[in-house]
Residue, then its C-alpha position, 0 to 999 in steps of 0.5 A: x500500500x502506498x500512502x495517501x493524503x486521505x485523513x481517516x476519522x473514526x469514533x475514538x473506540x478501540x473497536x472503531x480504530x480496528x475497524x479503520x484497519x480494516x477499511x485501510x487495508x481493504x481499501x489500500x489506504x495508508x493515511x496521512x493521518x488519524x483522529x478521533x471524529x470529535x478531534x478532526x481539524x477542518x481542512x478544506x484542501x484535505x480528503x476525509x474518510x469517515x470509518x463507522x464502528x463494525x464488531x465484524x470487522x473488528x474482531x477479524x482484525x484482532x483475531x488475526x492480529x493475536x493469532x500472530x502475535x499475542x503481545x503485540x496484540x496486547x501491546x497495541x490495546x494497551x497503548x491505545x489506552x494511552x489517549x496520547x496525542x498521535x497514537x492511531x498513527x503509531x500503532x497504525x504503523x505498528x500494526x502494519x510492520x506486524x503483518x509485513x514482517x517476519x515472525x517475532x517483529x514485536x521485539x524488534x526494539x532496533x525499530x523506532x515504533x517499536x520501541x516507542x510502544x513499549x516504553x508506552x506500554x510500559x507506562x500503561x502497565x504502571x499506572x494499572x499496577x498503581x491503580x490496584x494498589x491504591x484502589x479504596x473501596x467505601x461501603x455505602x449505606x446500602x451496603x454497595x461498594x464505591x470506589x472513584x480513581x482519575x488515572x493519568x491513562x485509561x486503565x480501568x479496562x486493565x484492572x477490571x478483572x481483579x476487582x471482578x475476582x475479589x469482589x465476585x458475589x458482592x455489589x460494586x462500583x469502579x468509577x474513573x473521575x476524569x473519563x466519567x464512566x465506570x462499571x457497575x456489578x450486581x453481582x451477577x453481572x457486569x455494566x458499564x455506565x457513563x455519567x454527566x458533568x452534575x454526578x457528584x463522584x466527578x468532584x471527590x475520591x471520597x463519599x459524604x457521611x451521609x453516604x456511608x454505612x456505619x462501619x465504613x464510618x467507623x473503620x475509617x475513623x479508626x485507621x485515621x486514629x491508628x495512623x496518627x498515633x504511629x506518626x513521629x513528629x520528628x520524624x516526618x520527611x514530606x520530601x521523601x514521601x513524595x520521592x516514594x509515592x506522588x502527591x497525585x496518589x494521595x488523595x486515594x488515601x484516608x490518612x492522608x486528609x485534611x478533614x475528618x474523615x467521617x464528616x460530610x465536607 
């Protein structure tokens, strides 16, 4: 395939970009560049393609793709998740060298895209680890647990299954802050759900009192009281905290507020 000055656009889903593959190749088409519909640049000397949404489509090109290499299939899914400003384009090439290229071309790190994918998978790969890591989950008063996270990179997909695992009977909620969407499980099922601006987990890691169930309250207060009890003064050294954990992260964690942690505020 020889490249084009065609544009191609697509919704900004995973399975929209796979389908974009898709047409590319059915098409011959190799883009000058990709965008998400809702980021596309009005040029009026620029030729459009519009690439729809096709599961069929899709699940062709990753069966394929995995078939070939498991990694990298997992590699460009990871990436993607990234949202990083010219992606599509990196993993289109990505995904063509694949296909192109001898068997093991994943590992190619003498390549330049190559090698840009797995420092950003690596990336990805952290951020779920963090996640799970600092996940707090908050009983609430109708015995539901809720837990808000606003990760640097789309990870709640990656980390999915864990919480799936631990909490396999019970009612919960992951939601991510800054994308506005989550999954809910009833216990028997998992959902996903998407919210407006006015949902008020969009502005705080930590529900109202009001919110709680009443051991939530509890354990809360008595970890808060627990970890100041163990706290020496003299000892404190913010410096390395944050050399240890970024500042980012703690707000994920109770003892690290600034308000009492049963209160409504």
């Amino acid at each position: 395939m020889k490249k084009s000055s065609v544009i191609m656009t697509y919704d900004g889903s995973f399975e929209g970009f796979l389908s974009l593959i898709y047409e590319s190749y059915t098409k011959k088409i190799v883009p000058e560049d990709i965008f998400p519909l809702e980021e596309k640049q009005q040029d009026i000397f620029a030729t459009y393609e519009e690439v729809h949404t096709d599961e069929k489509k899709a699940r062709r090109v990753w069966e394929g793709l995995y078939k070939k290499t498991a990694w990298g299939a997992r590699s460009v899914y990871m990436v993607f998740l990234s949202e990083m400003k010219g992606v599509e384009m990196l993993l289109f090439r990505y995904v063509q060298k694949i296909f192109a290229f001898l068997e093991k071309f994943e590992y190619n790190f003498s390549d330049e895209d190559v090698l840009r994918v797995e420092k950003i998978r690596r990336r990805i790969s952290r951020e779920a680890h963090r996640m799970l890591m600092f996940v707090r989950f908050q009983k609430t008063a109708d015995g539901m647990y809720y837990a808000a996270i606003e990760p640097r990179y789309n990870v709640l997909s990656l980390v999915l299954k864990h919480f799936a695992n631990r909490y396999a009977k019970e009612r919960w909620m992951l939601y991510d802050m800054k994308r506005k969407y989550g999954f809910y499980s009833d216990g028997k099922e998992i959902i996903r759900v998407t919210t407006g601006d006015d949902f008020a987990g969009n502005r705080t890691v930590w529900l109202p009192r009001k919110l709680l169930h009443e051991e939530e309250i509890m354990f809360r207060t008595m970890w808060k009281e627990y970890f100041q009890a163990l706290s020496i003064e003299e000892r404190k050294n913010p410096r390395l905290q944050m050399q240890l954990l970024p500042k980012r992260f703690w707000k994920y964690l109770p003892e690290k507020q600034d308000f009492d942690i049963g209160s409504s505020r």
